[in-house]
C-alpha positions as CSV (number, residue, x, y, z in Angstrom):
1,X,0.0,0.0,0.0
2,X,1.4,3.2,-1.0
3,X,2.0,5.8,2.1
4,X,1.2,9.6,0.8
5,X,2.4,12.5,2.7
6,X,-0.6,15.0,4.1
7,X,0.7,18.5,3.1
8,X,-0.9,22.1,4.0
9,X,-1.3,24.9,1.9
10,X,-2.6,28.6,2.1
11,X,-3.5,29.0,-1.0
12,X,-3.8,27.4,-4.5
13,X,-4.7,27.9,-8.4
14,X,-6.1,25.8,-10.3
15,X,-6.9,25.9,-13.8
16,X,-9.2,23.1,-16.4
17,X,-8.6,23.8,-20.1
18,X,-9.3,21.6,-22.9
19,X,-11.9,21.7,-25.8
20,X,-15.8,23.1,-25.6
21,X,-17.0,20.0,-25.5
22,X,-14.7,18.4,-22.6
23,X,-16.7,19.4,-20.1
24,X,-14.5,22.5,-18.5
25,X,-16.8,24.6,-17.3
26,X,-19.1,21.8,-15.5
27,X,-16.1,20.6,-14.3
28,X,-14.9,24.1,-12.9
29,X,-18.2,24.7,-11.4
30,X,-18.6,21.3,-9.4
31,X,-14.3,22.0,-8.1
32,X,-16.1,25.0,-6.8
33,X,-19.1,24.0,-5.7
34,X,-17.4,21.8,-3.7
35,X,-14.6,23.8,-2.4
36,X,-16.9,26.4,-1.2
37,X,-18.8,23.9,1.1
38,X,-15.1,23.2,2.4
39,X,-14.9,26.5,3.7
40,X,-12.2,27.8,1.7
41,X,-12.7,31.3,0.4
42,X,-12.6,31.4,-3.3
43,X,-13.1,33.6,-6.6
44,X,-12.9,32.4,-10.2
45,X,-12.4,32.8,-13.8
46,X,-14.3,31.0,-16.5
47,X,-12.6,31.7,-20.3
48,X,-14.7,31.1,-22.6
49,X,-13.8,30.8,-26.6
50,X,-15.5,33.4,-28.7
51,X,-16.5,31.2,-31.9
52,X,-19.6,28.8,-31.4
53,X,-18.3,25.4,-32.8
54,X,-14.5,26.2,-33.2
55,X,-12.9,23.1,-35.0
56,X,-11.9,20.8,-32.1
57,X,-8.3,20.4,-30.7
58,X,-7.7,24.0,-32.2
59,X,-6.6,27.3,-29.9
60,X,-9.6,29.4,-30.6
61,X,-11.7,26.1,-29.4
62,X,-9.9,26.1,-26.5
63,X,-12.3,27.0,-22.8
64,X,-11.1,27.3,-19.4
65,X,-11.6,27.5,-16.0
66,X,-9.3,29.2,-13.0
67,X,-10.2,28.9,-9.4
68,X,-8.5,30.2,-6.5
69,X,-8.9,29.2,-3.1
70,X,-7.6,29.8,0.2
71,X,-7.3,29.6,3.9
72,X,-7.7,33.2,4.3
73,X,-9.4,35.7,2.7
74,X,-8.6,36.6,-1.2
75,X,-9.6,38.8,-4.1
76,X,-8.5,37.5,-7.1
77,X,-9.1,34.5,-8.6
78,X,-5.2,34.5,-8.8
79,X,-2.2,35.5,-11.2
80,X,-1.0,32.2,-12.1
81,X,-2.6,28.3,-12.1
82,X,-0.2,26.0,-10.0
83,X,-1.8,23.3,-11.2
84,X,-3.1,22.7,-15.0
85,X,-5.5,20.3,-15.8
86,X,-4.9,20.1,-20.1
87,X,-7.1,17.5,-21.6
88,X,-5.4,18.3,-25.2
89,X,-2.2,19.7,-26.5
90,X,-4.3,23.2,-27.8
91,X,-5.4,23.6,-24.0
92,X,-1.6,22.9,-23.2
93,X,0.0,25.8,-26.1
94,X,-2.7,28.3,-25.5
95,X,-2.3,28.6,-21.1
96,X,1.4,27.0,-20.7
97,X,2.4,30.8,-20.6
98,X,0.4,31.6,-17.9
99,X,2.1,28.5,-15.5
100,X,4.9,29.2,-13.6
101,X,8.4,27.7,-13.5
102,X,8.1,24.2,-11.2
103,X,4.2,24.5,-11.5
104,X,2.2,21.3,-12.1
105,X,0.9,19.8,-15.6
106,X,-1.8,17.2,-15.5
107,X,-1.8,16.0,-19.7
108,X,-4.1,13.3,-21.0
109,X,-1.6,11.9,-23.0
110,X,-4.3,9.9,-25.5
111,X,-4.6,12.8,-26.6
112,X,-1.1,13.9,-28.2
113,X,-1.3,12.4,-31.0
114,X,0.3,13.1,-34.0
115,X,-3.2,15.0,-36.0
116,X,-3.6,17.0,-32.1
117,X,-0.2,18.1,-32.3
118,X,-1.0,19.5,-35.8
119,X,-4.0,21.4,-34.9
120,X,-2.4,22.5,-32.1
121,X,0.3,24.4,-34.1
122,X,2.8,22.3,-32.2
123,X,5.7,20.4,-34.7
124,X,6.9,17.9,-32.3
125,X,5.4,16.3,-29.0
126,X,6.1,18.5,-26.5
127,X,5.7,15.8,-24.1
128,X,8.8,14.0,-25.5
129,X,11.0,16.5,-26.7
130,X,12.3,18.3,-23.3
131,X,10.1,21.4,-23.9
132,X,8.8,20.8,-20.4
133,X,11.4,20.9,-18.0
134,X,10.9,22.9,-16.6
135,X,7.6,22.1,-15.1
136,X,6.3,18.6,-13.1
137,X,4.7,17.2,-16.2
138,X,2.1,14.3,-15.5
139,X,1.3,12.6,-18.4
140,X,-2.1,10.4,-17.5
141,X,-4.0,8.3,-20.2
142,X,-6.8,9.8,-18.8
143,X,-9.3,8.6,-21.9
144,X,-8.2,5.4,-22.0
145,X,-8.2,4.8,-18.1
146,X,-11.9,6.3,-18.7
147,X,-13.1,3.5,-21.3
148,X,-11.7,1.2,-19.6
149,X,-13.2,2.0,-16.2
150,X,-16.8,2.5,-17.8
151,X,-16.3,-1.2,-19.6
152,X,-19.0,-2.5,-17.8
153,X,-21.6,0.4,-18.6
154,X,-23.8,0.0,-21.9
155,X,-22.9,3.3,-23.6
156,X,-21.1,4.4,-26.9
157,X,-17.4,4.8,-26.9
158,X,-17.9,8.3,-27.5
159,X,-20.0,8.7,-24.7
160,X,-17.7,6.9,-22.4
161,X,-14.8,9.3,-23.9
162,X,-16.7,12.0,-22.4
163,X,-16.9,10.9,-19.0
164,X,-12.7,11.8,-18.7
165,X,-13.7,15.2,-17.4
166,X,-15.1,13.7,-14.0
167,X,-12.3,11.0,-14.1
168,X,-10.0,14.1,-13.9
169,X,-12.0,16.2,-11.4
170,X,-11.7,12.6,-9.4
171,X,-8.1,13.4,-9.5
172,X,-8.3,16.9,-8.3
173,X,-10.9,16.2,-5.3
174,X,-8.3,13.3,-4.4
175,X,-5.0,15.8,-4.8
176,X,-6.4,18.9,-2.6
177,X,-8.2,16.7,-0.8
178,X,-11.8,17.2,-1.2
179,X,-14.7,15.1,-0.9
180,X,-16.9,13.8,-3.7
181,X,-20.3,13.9,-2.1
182,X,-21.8,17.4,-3.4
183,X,-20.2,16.7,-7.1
184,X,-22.1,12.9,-6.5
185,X,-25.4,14.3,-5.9
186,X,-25.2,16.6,-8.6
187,X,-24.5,14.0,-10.9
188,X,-27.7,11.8,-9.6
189,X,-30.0,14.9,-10.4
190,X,-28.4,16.5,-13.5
191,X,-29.0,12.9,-15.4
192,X,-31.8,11.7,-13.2
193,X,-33.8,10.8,-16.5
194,X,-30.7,8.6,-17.3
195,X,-29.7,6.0,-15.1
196,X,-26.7,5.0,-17.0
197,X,-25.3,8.3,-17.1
198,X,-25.4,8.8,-13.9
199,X,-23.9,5.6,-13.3
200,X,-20.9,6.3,-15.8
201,X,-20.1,9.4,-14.4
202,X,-20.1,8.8,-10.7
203,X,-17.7,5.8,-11.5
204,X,-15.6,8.0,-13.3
205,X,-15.3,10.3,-10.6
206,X,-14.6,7.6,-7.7
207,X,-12.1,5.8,-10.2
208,X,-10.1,9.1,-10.6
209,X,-9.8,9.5,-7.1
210,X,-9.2,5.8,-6.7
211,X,-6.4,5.9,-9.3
212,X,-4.2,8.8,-7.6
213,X,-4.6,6.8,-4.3
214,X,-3.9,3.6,-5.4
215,X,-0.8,4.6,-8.1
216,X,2.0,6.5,-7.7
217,X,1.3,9.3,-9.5
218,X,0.9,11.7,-6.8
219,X,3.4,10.9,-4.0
220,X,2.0,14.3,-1.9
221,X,-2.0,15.3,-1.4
222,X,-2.4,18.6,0.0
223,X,-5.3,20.2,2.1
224,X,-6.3,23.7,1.8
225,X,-8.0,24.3,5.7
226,X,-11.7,26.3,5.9
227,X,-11.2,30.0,5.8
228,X,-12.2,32.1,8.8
229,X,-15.6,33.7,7.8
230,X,-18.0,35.7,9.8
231,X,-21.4,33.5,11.4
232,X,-23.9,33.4,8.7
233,X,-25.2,31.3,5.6
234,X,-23.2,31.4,2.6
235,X,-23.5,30.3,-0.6
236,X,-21.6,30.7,-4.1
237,X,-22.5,33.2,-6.5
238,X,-21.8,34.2,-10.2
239,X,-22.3,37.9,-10.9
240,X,-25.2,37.2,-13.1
241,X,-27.4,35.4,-10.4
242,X,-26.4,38.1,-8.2
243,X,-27.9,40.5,-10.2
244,X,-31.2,38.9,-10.8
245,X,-31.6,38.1,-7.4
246,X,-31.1,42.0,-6.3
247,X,-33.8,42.6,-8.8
248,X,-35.9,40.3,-7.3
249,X,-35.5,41.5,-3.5
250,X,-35.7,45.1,-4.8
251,X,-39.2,44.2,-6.2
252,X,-40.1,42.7,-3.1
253,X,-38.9,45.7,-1.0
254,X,-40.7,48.0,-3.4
255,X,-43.9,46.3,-3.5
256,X,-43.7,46.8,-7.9
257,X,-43.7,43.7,-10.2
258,X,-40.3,43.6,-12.4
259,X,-40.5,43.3,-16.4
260,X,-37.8,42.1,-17.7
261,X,-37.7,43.2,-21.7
262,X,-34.1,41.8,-22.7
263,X,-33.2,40.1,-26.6
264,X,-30.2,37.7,-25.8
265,X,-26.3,38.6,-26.1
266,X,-23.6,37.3,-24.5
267,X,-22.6,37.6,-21.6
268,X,-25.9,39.3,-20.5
269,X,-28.2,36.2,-21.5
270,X,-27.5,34.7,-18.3
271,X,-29.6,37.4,-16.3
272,X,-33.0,36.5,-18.5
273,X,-32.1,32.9,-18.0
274,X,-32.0,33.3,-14.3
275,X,-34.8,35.4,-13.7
276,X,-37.2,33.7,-15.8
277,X,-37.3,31.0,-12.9
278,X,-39.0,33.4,-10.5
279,X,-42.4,33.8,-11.9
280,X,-43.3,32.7,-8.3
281,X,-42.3,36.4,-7.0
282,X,-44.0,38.0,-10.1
283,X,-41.4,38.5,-12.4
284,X,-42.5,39.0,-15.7
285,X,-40.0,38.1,-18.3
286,X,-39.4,38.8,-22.4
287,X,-37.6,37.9,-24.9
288,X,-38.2,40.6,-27.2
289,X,-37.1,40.2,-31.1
290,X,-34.1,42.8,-31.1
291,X,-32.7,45.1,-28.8
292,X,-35.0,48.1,-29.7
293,X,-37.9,46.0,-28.6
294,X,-36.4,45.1,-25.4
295,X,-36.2,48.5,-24.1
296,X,-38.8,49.7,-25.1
297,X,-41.2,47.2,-23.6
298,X,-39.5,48.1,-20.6
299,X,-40.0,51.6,-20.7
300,X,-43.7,50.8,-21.7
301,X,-43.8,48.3,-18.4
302,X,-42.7,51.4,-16.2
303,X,-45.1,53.4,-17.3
304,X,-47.7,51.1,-16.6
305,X,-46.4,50.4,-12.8
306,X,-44.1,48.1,-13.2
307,X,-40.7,47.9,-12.8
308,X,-38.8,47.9,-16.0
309,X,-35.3,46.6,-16.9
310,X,-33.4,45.5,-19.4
311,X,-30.5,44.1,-19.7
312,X,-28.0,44.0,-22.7
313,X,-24.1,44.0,-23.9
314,X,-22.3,46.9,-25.2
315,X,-23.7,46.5,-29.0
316,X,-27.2,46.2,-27.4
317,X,-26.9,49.7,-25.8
318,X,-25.8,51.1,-28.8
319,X,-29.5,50.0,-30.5
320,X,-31.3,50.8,-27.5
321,X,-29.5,54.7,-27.3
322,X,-33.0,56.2,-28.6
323,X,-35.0,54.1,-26.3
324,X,-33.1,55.0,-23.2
325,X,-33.0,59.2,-24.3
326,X,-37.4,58.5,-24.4
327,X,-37.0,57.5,-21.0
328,X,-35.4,60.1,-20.2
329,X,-37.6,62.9,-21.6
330,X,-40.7,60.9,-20.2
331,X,-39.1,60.3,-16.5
332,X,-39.8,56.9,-16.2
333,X,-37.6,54.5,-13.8
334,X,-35.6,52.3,-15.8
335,X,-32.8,49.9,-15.2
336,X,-30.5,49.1,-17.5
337,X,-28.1,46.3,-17.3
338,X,-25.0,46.6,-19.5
339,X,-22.8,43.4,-18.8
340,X,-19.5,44.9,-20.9
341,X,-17.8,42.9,-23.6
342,X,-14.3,43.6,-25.2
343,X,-15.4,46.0,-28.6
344,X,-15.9,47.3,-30.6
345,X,-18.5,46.0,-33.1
346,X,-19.1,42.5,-32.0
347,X,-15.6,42.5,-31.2
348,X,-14.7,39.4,-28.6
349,X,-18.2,38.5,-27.1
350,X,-16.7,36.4,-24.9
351,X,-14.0,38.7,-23.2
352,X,-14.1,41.1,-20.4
353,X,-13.4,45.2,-21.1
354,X,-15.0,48.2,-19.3
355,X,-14.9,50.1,-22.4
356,X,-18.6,51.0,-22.3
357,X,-18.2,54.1,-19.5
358,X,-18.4,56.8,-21.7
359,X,-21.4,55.2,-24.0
360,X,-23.5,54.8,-20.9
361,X,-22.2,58.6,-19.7
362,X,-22.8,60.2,-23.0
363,X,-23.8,58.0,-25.7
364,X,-27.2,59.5,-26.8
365,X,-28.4,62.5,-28.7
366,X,-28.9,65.8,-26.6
367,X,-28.7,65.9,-23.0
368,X,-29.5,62.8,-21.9
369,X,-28.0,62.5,-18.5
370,X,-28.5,59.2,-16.4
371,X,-27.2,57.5,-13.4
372,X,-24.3,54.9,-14.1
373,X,-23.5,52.5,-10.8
374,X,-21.2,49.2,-11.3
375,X,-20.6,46.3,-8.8
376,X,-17.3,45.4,-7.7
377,X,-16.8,42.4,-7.3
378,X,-19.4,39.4,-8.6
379,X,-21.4,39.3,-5.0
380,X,-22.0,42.8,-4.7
381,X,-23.7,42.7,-8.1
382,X,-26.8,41.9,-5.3
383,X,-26.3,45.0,-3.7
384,X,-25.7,47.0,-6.7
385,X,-28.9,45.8,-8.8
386,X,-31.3,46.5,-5.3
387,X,-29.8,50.3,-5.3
388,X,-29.9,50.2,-9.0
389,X,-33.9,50.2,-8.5
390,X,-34.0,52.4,-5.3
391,X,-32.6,55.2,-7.4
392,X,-34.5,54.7,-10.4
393,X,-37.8,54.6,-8.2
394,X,-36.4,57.3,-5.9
395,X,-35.8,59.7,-8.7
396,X,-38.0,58.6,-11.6
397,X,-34.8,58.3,-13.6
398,X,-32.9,55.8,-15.7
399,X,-29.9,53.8,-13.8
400,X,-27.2,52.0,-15.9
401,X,-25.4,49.1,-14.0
402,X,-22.1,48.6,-15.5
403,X,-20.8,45.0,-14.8
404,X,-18.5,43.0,-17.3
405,X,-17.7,39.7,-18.5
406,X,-15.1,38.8,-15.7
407,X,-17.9,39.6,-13.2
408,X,-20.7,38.2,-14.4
409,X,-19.3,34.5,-14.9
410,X,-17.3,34.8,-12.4
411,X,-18.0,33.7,-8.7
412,X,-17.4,34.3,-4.9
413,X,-18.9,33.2,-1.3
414,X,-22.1,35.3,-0.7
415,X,-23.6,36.2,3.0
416,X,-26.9,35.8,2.2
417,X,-29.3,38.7,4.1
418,X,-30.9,37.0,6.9
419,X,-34.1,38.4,5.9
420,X,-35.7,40.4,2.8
421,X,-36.8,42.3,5.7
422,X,-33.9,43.5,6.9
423,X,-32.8,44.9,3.0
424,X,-33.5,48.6,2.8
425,X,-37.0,49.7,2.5
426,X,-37.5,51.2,-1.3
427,X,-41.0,53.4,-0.8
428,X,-42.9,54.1,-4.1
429,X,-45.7,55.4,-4.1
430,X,-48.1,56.0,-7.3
431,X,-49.5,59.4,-7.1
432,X,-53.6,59.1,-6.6
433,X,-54.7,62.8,-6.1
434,X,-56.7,64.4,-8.5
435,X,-56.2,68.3,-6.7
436,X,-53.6,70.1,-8.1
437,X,-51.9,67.6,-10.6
438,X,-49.4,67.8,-13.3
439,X,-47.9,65.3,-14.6
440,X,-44.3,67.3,-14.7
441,X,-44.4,69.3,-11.1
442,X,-41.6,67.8,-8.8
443,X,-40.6,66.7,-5.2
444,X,-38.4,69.5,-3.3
445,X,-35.7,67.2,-2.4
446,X,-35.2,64.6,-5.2
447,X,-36.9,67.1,-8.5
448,X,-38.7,63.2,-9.4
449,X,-41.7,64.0,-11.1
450,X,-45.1,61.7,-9.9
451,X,-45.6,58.3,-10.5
452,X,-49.1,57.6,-12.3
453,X,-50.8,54.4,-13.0
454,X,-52.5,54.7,-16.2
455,X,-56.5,54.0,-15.9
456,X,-56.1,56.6,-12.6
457,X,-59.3,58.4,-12.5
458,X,-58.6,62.5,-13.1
459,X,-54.7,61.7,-14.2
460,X,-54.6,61.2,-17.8
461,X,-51.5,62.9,-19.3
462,X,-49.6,63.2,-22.2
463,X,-46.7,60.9,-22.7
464,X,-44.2,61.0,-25.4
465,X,-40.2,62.3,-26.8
466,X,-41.6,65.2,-27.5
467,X,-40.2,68.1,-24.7
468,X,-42.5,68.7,-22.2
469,X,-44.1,71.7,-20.8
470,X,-42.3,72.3,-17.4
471,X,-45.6,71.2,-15.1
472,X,-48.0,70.1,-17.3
473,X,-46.3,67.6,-20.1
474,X,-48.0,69.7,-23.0
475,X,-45.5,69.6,-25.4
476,X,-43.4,72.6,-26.0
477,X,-41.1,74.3,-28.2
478,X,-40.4,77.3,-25.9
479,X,-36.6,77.9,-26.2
480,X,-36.9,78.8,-22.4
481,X,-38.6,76.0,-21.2
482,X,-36.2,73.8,-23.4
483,X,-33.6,75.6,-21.2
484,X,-35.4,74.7,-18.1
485,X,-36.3,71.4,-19.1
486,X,-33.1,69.9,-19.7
487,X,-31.4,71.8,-16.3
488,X,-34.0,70.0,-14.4
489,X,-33.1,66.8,-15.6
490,X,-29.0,67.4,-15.0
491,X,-29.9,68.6,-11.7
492,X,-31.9,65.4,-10.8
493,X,-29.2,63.4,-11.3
494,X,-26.7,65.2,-9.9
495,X,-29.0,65.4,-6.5
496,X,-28.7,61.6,-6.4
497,X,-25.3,62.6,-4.3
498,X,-27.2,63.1,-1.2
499,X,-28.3,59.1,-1.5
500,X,-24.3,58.3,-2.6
501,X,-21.9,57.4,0.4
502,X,-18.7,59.1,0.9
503,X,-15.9,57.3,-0.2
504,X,-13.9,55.2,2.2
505,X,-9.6,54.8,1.5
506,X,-7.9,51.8,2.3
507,X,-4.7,53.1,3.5
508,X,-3.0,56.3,4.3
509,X,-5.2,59.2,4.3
510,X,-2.6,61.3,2.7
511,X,0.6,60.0,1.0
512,X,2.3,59.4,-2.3
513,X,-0.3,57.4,-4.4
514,X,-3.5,57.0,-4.1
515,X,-5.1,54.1,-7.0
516,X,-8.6,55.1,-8.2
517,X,-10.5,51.9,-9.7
518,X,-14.2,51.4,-10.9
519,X,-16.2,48.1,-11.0
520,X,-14.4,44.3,-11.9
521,X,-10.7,46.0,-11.0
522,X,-11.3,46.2,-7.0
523,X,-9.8,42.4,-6.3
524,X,-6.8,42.9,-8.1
525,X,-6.0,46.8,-7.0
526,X,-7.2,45.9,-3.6
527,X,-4.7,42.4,-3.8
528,X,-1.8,44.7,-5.2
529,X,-2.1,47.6,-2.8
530,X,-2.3,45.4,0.2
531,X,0.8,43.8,-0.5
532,X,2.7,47.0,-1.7
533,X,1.3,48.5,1.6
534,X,3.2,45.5,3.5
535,X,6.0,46.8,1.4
536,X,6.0,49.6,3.2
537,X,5.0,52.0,0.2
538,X,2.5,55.1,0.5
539,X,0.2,53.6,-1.2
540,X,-3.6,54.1,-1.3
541,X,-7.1,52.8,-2.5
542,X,-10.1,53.8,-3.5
543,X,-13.0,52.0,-5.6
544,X,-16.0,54.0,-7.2
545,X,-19.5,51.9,-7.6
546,X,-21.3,55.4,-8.1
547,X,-20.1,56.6,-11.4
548,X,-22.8,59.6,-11.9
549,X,-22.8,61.4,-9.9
550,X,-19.4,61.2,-8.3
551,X,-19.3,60.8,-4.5
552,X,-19.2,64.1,-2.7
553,X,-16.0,63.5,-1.1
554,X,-14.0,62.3,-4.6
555,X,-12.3,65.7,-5.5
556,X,-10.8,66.5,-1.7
557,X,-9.3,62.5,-1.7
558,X,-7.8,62.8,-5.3
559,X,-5.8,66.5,-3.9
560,X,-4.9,64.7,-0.7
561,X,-1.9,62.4,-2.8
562,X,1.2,63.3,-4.7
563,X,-0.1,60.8,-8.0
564,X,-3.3,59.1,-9.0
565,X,-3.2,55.8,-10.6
566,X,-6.2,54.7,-12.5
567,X,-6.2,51.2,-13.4
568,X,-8.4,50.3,-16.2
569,X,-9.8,47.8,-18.5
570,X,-9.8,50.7,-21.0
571,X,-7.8,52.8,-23.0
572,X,-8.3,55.8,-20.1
573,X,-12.4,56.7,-19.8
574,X,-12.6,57.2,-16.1
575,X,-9.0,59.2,-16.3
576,X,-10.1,61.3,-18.6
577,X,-12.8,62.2,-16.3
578,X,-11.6,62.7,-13.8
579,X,-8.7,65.0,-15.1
580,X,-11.4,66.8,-16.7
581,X,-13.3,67.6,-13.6
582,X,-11.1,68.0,-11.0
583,X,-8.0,68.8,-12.7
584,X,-5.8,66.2,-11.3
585,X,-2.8,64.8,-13.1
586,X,-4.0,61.0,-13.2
587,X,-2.1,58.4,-14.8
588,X,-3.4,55.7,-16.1
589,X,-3.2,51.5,-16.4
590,X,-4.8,50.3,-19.5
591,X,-5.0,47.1,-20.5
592,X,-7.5,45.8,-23.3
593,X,-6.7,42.1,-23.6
594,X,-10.0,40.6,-22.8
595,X,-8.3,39.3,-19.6
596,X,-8.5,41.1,-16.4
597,X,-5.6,42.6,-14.7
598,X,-3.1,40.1,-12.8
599,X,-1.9,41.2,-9.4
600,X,1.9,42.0,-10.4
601,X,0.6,44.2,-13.3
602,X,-0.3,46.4,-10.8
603,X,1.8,46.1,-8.4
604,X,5.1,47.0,-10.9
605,X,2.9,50.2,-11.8
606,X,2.6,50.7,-8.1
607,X,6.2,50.3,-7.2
608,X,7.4,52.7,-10.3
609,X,5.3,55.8,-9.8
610,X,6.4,55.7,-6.4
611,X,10.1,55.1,-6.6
């Protein structure tokens, strides 16, 4: 019997890569499904390919998965994999650069043969011709071990071959020692309506653990111990589901039915997906025939009394621009969810940017103002979608939520509230009164104008992009009124501030650099400042999730440092902002790989300015 060493570890990476249809991503999701029962605190990274039905065993083809987890808290779902998991040699070419010297290759070697190789751009095996020294190379036949364990089981060889992907995930559970039970039951209800899939699967998975105890593959299995989290019940969470669940405990807060007009793009398509399976809390959902539909059902939804929202990608917005300026003349909440995509054009559907600032700023005709929030990090897309719908509500305004690619798929440990009760209350209330009404006269504090059902007795009133009468709606051509009119509107928005926090700095509250970041950025600014603060460098963060109007307190804390850095997955939209408004000399970090920033990016920009 084979003795293995028991090892611990802090922290690891992990990353699955192979073909579309190897199973990747299910396999990524059940390593951290599972690890977050563990304990451990985690984030992630999905990679998707961009093309539909790339030619397998090519590079575009290729689809990954990166999970980070850890004994103490983390951010990131980390720089580099130590360990990858490459069912083919394209899996192998296109994330080898990523690994680190000494880092860990798991290879099914069944698959490098000679036609592979080809495909794969490489021109000898690279598991034979000392290309991979300098790495622990473990070359597994993982298909053929698959067949072979699944003998017994009445399905196609095909189907068999596709069974390696738990045979592997077998492995992983057995290396970082995890247990199987969560990824067992899944398997039970996933192919309940086939008993021999669930049978072949489940047997893959217990033989891959079985094989790494029983052979001498792995000499060393390592254990990542629970990290310390507050008392509470957590789950894991994708930004996506985040966001449709805030819309759903906004509703309920609110007391207003959501419609949800949306015409499916990636990465957005997820949020229909997941809120079409809660018609029980009276979510109405559409799938409209193009983006211009979409929105405007919404807007029509809102100003019948319900909530409307949309959600979209950063071509979507650009079809919905008119929509989104109507309702803005006609004051109607509306919340729209732009889950960025690298551009332009269709560009990399697939791939994270946050090029899409300035669009939702600006990116309609006239004076169109809005306000623009964005989550941080995938969890807080909850919070961020719930105050998304306070403001609109609060201010009879439209509210852009800017998340991104890297957000949206990927995932984190959520707190869930203990209650709906305890969320924030969101009061709206339809105006009722027949003395005294006009459709445009306003609230002292917030300038919202009232909310009417349609079919009110005494309330009729003109609707329309036509400009409005200030007071009653009639429509007007007045150039003073046009003057008036569109003031109002910029003022609105910009009285949102009293609702916006103050900012809070991690750090110094003076010093030499202060780094000024805006939604998917935080983990890896917040990893990267942390450990440059341990440094012992005067270094500083901040994070905006209000991005119009600007917390009160952003101009004082930008004057209070010697340098601003601005990290973003742009070419320099929230820099140029913010030189332009409070005429501070930011620098900026751009990057627009489709990737999101790694920790050391940052920190050698860090450690630069400030030597």
């Amino acid at each position: 019997m084979n003795v293995k060493q028991l090892e611990s570890l802090e922290t690891v990476v992990v990353r699955f890569a192979g073909d579309s249809g190897d199973g990747v991503q299910i396999t990524g999701d059940q390593f951290t499904n599972t690890t977050a029962i563990q304990g451990n605190d985690l984030a992630t990274l999905p990679d998707f390919p961009a093309e539909i039905r790339a030619p397998a065993g090519t590079l575009p083809g290729v689809s990954g998965f990166q999970i980070h987890f850890s004994s103490n808290e983390i951010f990131t779902p980390g720089d580099q994999p130590d360990v990858l998991v490459a069912y083919n040699p394209a899996a192998l070419k296109a994330n080898l650069r990523d690994l680190p010297p000494s880092g860990t290759i798991v290879v099914d070697v069944d698959a490098f043969e000679a036609r592979n190789l080809t495909k794969a751009g490489y021109k000898s095996n690279p598991l034979e011709d000392g290309s991979l020294t300098a790495y622990r190379v473990l070359a597994v036949p993982l298909t053929s071990l698959t067949v072979k364990t699944l003998e017994a089981v009445e399905l196609t060889h095909k189907e068999r071959v596709r069974c390696k992907n738990f045979f592997a995930l077998g492995m992983m559970y057995w290396l970082f020692s995890r247990s199987l039970d969560a990824t067992l039951a899944f398997i039970a209800d996933k192919f309940k309506k086939n008993p021999k899939f669930v049978e072949a699967n489940s047997t893959a998975l217990k033989a891959g653990y079985a094989y790494c105890d029983a052979s001498e593959v792995f000499q060393t299995r390592f254990e990542v111990p629970p990290a310390p989290q507050a008392p509470g019940l957590y789950r894991n969470i994708a930004g996506n589901e985040a966001l449709a669940l805030g819309l759903v405990a906004a509703s309920h807060r609110a007391k207003v039915p959501i419609f949800f007009g949306s015409y499916p793009i990636t990465p957005a398509s997820e949020v229909l997906e997941q809120l079409a399976r809660h018609k029980n809390f009276g979510v109405v959902t559409f799938q409209a025939e193009d983006e211009i539909a979409a929105v405007t059902s919404a807007i029509g939804a809102s100003f019948g009394g319900s909530l409307g929202v949309t959600a979209t990608s950063g071509p979507g917005v650009a079809l919905k621009t008119e929509g989104i300026g109507l309702a803005v003349m006609v004051e109607l909440p509306l919340v729209v969810l732009n889950i960025q995509r690298a551009g332009p054009s269709t560009g990399m559907p697939t791939k994270t940017e946050q090029a899409d600032l300035l669009q939702a700023l600006f990116g309609r005709n006239g004076e169109a103002p809005v306000a623009v929030l964005a989550p941080a990090t995938p969890s807080d897309c909850f919070a961020i979608a719930f105050e998304a719908v306070r403001i609109a509500t609060k201010y009879m305004v439209p509210v852009f939520v800017l998340s991104d690619g890297y957000v949206a798929n990927g995932s984190e440990p959520w707190k869930l509230p203990r209650s709906l009760d305890q969320l924030p209350t969101i009061d709206v209330k339809f105006h009722t009164k027949r003395e005294g009404f006009q459709p445009y006269t306003r609230d002292g504090a917030t300038l919202a104008r009232p909310w009417v059902k349609p079919g009110t007795p005494g309330l009729q009133h003109r609707i329309g992009g036509l400009e409005k009468a200030d007071g009653t709606g009639n429509i007007s051509y007045d150039p003073d009124n046009h003057q008036r009119m569109v003031s109002l509107r910029a003022e609105k928005v910009q009285r949102i501030v009293q609702d916006v926090p103050d900012l809070e700095v991690f750090g110094p509250k003076r010093g030499k650099l202060l780094v000024v970041g805006w939604g998917g950025t935080y983990g890896a600014i917040h990893s990267a400042v942390r450990r440059s603060q341990a440094q012992g460098l005067s270094v500083a963060q901040i994070h905006l999730r209000y991005l119009n109007p600007f917390p009160a307190n952003l101009g004082d804390l930008l004057k209070s440092y010697e340098k601003v850095l601005v990290p973003e997955l742009n070419m320099g939209q929230l820099r140029m902002l913010l030189r332009a408004r409070y005429l501070v000399d930011a620098v900026g970090l751009n990057k627009v790989q489709g990737m999101p920033f790694k920790v050391r990016e940052l920190m050698a920009r860090i450690q630069e300015m400030i030597a």
